[in-house]
PDB file as gemmi writes it, atoms N, CA and C in Angstrom:
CRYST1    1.000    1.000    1.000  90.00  90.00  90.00 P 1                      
ATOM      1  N   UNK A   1     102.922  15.186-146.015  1.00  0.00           N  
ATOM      2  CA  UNK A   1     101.880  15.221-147.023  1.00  0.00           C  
ATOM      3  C   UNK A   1     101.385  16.652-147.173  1.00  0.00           C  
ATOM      4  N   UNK A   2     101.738  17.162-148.271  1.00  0.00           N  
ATOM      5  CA  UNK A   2     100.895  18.314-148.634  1.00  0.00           C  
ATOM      6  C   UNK A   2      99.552  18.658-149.153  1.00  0.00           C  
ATOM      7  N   UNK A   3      98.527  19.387-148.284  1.00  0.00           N  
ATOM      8  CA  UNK A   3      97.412  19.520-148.887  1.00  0.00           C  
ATOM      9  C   UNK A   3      97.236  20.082-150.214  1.00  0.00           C  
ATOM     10  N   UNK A   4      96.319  20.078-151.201  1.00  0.00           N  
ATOM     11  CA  UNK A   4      96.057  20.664-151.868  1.00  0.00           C  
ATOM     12  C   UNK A   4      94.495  21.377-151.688  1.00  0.00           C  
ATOM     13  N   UNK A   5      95.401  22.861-152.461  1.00  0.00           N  
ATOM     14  CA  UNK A   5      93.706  24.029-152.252  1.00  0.00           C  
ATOM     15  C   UNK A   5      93.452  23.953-153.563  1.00  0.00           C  
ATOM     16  N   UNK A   6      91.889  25.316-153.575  1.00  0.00           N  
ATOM     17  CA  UNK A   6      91.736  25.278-154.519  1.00  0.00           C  
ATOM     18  C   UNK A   6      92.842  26.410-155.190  1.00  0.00           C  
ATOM     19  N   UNK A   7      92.517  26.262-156.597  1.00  0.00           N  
ATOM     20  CA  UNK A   7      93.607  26.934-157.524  1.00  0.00           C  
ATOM     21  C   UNK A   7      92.977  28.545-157.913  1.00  0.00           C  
ATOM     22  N   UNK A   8      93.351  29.552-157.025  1.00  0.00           N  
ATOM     23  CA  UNK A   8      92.475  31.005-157.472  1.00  0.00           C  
ATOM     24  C   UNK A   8      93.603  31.510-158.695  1.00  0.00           C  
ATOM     25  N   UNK A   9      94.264  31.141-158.996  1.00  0.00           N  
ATOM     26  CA  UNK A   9      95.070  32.102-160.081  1.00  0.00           C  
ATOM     27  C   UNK A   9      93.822  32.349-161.101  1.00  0.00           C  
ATOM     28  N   UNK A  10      92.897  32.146-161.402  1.00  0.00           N  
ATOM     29  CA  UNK A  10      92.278  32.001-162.252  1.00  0.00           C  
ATOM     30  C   UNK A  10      90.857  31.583-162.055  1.00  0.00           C  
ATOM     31  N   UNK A  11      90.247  32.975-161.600  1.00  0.00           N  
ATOM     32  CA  UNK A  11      88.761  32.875-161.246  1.00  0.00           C  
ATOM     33  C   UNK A  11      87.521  32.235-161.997  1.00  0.00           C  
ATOM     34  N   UNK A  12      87.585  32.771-162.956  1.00  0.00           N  
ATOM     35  CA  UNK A  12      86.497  31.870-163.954  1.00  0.00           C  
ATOM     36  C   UNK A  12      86.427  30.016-163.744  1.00  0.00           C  
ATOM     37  N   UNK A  13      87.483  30.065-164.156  1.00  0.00           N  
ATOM     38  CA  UNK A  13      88.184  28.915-164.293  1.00  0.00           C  
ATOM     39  C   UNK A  13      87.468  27.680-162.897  1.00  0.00           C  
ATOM     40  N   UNK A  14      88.101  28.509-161.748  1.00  0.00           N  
ATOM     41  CA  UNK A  14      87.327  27.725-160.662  1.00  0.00           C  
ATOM     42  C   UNK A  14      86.230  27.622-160.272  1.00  0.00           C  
ATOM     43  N   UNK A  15      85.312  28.732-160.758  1.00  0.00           N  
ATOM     44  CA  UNK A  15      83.825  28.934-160.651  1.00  0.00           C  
ATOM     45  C   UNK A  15      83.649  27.704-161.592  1.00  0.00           C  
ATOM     46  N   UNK A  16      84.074  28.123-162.939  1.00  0.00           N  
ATOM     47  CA  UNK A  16      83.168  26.855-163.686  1.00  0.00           C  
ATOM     48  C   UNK A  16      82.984  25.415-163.560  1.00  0.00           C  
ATOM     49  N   UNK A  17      84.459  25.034-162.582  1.00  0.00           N  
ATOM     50  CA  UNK A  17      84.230  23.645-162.164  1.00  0.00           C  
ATOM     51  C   UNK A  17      83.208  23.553-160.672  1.00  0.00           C  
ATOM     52  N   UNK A  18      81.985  24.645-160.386  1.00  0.00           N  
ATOM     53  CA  UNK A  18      81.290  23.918-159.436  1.00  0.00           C  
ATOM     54  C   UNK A  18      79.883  24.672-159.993  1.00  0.00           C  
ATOM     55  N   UNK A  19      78.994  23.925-159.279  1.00  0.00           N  
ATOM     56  CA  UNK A  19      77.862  23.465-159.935  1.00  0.00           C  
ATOM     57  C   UNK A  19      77.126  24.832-159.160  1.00  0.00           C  
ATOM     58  N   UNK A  20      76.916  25.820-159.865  1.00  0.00           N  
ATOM     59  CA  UNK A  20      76.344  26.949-159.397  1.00  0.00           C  
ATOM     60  C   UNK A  20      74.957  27.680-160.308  1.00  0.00           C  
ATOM     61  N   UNK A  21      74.197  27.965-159.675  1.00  0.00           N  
ATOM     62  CA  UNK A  21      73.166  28.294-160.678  1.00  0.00           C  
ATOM     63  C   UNK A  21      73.360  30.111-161.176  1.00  0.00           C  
ATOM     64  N   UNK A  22      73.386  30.420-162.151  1.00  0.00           N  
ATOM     65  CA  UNK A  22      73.984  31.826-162.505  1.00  0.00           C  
ATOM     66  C   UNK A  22      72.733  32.612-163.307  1.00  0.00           C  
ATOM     67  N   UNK A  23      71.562  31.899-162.562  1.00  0.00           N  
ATOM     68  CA  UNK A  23      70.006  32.520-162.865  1.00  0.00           C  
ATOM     69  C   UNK A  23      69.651  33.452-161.940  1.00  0.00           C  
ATOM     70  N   UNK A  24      70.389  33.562-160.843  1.00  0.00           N  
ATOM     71  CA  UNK A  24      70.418  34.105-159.292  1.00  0.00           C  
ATOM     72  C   UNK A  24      70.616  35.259-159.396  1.00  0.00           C  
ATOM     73  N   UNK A  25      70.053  36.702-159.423  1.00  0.00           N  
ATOM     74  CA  UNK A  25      70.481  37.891-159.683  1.00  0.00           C  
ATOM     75  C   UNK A  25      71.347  38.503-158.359  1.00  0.00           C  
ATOM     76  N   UNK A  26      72.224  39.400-159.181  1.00  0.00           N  
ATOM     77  CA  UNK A  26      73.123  40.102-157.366  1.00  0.00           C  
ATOM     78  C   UNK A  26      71.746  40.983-156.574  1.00  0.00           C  
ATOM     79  N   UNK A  27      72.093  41.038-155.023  1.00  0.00           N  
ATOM     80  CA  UNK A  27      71.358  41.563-154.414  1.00  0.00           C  
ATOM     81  C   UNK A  27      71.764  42.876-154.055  1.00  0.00           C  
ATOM     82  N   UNK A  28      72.311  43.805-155.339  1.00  0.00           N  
ATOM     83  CA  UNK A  28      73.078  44.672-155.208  1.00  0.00           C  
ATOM     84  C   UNK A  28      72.494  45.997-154.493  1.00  0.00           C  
ATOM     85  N   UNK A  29      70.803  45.704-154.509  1.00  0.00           N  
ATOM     86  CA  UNK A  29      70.565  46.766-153.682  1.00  0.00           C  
ATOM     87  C   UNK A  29      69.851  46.940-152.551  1.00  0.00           C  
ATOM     88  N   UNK A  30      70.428  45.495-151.951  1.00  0.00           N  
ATOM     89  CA  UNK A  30      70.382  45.306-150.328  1.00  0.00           C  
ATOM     90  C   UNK A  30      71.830  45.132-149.776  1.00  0.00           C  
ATOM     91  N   UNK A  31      72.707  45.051-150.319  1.00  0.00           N  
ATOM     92  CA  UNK A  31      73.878  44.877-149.889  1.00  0.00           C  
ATOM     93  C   UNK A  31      75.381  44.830-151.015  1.00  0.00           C  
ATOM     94  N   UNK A  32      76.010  46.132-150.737  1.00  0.00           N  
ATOM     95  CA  UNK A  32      77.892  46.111-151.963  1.00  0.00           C  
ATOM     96  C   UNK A  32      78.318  44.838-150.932  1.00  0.00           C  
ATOM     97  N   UNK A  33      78.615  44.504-151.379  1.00  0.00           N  
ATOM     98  CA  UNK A  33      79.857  43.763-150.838  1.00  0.00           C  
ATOM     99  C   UNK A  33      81.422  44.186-151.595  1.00  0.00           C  
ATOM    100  N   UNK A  34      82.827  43.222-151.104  1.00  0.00           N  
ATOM    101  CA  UNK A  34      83.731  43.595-151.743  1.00  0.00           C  
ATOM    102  C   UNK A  34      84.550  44.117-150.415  1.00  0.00           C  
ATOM    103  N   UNK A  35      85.976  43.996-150.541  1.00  0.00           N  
ATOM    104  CA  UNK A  35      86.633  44.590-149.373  1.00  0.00           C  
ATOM    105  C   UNK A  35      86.451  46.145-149.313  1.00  0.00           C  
ATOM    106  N   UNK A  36      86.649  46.833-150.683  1.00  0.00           N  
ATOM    107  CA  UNK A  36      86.925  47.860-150.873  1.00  0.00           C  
ATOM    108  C   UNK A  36      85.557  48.681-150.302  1.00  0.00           C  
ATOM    109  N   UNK A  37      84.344  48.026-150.406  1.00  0.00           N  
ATOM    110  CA  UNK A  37      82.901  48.800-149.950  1.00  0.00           C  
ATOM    111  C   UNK A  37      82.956  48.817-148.116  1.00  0.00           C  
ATOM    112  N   UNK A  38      83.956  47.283-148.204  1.00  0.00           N  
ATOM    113  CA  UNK A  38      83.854  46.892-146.112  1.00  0.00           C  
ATOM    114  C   UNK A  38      84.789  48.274-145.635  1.00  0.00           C  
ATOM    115  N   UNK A  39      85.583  48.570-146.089  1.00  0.00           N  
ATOM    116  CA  UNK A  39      86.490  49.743-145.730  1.00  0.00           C  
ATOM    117  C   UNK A  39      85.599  50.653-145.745  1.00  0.00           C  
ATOM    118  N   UNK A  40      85.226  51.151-146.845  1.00  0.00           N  
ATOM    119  CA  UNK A  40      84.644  52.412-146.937  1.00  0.00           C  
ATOM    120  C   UNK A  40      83.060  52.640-145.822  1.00  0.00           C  
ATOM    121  N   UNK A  41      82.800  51.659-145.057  1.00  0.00           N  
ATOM    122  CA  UNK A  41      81.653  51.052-144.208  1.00  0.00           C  
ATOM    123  C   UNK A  41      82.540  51.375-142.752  1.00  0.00           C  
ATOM    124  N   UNK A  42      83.650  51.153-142.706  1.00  0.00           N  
ATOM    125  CA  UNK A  42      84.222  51.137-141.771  1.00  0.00           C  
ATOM    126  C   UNK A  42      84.955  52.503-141.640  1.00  0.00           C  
ATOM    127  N   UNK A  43      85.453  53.214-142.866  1.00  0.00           N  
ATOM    128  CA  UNK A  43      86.198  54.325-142.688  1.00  0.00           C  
ATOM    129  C   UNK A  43      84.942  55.081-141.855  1.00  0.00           C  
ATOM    130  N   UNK A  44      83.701  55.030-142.803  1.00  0.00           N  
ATOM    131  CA  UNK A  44      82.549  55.981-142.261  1.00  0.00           C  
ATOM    132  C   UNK A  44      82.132  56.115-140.635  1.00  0.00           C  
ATOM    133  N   UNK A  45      82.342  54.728-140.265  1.00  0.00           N  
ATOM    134  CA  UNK A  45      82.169  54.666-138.863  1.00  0.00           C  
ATOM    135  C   UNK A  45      83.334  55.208-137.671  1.00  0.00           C  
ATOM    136  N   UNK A  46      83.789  54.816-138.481  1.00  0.00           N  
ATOM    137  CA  UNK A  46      85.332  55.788-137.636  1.00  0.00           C  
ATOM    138  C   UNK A  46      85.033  57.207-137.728  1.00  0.00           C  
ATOM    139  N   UNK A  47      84.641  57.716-138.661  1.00  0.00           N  
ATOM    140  CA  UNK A  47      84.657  58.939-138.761  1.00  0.00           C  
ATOM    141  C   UNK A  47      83.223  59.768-137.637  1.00  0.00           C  
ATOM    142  N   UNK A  48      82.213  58.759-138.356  1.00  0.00           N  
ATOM    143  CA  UNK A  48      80.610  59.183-138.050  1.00  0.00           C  
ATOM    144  C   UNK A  48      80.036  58.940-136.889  1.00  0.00           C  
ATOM    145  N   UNK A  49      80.708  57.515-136.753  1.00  0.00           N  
ATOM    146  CA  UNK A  49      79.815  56.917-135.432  1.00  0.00           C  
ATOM    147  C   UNK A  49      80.423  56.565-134.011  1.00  0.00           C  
ATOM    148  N   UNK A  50      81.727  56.481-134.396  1.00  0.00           N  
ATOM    149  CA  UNK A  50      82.685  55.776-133.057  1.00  0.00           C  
ATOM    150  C   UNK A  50      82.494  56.860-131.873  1.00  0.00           C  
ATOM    151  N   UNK A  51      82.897  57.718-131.737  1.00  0.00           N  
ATOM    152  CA  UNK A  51      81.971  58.910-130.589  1.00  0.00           C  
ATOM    153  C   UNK A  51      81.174  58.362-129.931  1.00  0.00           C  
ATOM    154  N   UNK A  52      79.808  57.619-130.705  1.00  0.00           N  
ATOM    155  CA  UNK A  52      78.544  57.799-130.044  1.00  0.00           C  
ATOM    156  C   UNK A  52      78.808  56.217-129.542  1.00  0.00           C  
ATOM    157  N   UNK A  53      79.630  55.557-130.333  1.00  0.00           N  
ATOM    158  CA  UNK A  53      79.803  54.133-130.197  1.00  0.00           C  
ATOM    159  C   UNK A  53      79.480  53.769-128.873  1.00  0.00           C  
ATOM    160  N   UNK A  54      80.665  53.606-128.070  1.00  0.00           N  
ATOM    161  CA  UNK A  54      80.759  53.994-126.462  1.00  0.00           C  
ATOM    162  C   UNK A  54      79.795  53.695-125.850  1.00  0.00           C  
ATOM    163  N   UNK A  55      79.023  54.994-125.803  1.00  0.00           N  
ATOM    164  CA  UNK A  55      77.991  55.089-124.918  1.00  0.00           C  
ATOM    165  C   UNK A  55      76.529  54.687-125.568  1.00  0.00           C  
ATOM    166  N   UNK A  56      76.422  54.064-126.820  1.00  0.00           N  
ATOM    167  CA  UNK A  56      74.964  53.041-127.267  1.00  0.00           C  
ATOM    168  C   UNK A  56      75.379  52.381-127.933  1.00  0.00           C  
ATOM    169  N   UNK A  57      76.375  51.827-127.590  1.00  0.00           N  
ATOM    170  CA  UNK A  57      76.981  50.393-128.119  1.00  0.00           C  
ATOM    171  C   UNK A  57      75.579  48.923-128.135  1.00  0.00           C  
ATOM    172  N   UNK A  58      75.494  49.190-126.599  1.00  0.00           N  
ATOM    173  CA  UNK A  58      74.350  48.263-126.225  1.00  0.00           C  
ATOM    174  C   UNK A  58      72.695  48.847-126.083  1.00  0.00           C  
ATOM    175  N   UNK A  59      73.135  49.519-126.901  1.00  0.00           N  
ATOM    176  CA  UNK A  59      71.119  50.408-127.219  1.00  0.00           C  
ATOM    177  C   UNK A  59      70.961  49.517-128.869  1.00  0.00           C  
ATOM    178  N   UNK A  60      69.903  48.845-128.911  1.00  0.00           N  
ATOM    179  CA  UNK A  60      69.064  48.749-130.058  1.00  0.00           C  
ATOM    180  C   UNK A  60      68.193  49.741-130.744  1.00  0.00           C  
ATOM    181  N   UNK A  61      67.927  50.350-129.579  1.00  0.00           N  
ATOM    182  CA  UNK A  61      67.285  51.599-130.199  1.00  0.00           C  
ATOM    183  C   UNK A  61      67.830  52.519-131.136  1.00  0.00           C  
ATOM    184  N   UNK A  62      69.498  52.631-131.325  1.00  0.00           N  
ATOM    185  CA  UNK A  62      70.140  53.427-131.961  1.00  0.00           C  
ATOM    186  C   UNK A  62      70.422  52.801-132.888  1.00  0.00           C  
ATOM    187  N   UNK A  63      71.301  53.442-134.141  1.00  0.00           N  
ATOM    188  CA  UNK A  63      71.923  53.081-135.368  1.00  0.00           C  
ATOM    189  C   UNK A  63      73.539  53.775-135.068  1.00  0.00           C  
ATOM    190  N   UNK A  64      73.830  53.242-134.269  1.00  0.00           N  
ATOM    191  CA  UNK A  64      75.085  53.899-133.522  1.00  0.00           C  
ATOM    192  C   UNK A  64      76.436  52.307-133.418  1.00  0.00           C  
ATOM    193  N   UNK A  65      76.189  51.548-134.675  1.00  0.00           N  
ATOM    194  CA  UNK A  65      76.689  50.133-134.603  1.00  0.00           C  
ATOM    195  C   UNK A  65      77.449  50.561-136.269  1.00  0.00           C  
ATOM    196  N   UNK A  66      78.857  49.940-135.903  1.00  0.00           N  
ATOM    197  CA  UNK A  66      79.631  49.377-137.165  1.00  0.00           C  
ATOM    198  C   UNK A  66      78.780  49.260-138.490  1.00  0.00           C  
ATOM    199  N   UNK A  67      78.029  48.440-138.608  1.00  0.00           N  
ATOM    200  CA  UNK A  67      77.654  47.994-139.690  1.00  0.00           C  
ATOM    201  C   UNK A  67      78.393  46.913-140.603  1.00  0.00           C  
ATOM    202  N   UNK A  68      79.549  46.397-139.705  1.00  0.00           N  
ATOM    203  CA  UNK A  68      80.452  45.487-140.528  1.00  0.00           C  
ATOM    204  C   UNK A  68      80.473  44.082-140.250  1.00  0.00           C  
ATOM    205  N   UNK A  69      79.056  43.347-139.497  1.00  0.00           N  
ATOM    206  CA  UNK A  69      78.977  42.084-139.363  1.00  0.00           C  
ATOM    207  C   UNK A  69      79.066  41.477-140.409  1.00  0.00           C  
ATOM    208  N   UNK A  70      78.304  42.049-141.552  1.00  0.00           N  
ATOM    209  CA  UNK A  70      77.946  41.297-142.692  1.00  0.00           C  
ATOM    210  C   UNK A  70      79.303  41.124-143.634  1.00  0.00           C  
ATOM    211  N   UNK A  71      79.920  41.898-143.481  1.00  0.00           N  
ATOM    212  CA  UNK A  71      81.265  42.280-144.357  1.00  0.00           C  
ATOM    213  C   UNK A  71      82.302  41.396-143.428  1.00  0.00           C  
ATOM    214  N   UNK A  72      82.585  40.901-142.013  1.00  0.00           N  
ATOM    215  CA  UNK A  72      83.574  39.996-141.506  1.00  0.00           C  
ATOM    216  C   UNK A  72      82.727  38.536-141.825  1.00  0.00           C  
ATOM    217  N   UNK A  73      81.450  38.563-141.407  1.00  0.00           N  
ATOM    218  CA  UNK A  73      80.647  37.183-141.745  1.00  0.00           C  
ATOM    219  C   UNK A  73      80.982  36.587-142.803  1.00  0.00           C  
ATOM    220  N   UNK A  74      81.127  36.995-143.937  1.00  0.00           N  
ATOM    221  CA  UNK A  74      81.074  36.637-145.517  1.00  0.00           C  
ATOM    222  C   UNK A  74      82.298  36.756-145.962  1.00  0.00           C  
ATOM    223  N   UNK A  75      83.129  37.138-145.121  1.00  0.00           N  
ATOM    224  CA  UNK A  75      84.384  37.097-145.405  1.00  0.00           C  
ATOM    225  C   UNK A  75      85.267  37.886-146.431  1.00  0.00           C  
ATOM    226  N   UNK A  76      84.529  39.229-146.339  1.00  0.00           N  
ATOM    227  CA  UNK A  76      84.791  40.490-147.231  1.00  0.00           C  
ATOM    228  C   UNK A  76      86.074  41.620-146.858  1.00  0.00           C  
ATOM    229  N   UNK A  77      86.096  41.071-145.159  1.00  0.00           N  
ATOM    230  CA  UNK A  77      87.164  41.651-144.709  1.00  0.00           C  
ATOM    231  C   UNK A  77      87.607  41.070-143.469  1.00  0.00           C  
ATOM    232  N   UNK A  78      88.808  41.086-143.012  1.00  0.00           N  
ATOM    233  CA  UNK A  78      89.177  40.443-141.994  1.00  0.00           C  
ATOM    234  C   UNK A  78      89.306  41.201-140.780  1.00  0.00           C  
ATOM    235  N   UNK A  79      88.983  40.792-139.226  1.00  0.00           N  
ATOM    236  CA  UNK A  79      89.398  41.613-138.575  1.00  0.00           C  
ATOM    237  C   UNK A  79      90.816  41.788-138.001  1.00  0.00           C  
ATOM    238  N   UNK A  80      91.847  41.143-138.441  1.00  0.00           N  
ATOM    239  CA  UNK A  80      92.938  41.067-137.918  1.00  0.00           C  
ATOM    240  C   UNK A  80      93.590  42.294-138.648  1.00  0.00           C  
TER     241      UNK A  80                                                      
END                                                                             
């Protein structure tokens, strides 16, 4: 028995068959989303932060963290 998914060839298309309210404004300036923004979140940290990573990994006190929970959570990028 083969499952059936949903059908993405055709985005609109599948949005319109579910019941979504589109009164909801983007929260575009608390958060990009998009793979292409999770990369560029991640290139930065490679570049900016991984150094300090290490050694205040486990400090709250710092801003010395990925920043890419929100971007694997939501499923913007994968970690594999």
């Amino acid at each position: 028995m083969k499952a059936e998914g949903l059908d993405l060839s055709n985005i609109e298309k599948a949005l319109d068959g579910m019941d979504l309210d589109r009164s909801v404004g983007a929260l575009s300036h608390l958060y990009r989303g998009g793979t292409s923004e999770a990369k560029k979140v991640f290139r930065r940290f490679l570049e900016d932060g991984f150094d300090a990573y290490t050694g205040h990994r486990n400090q709250p006190q710092t801003d010395d963290v990925s920043h890419m929970s929100k971007y694997l959570h939501f499923g913007q990028i994968s970690p594999i």
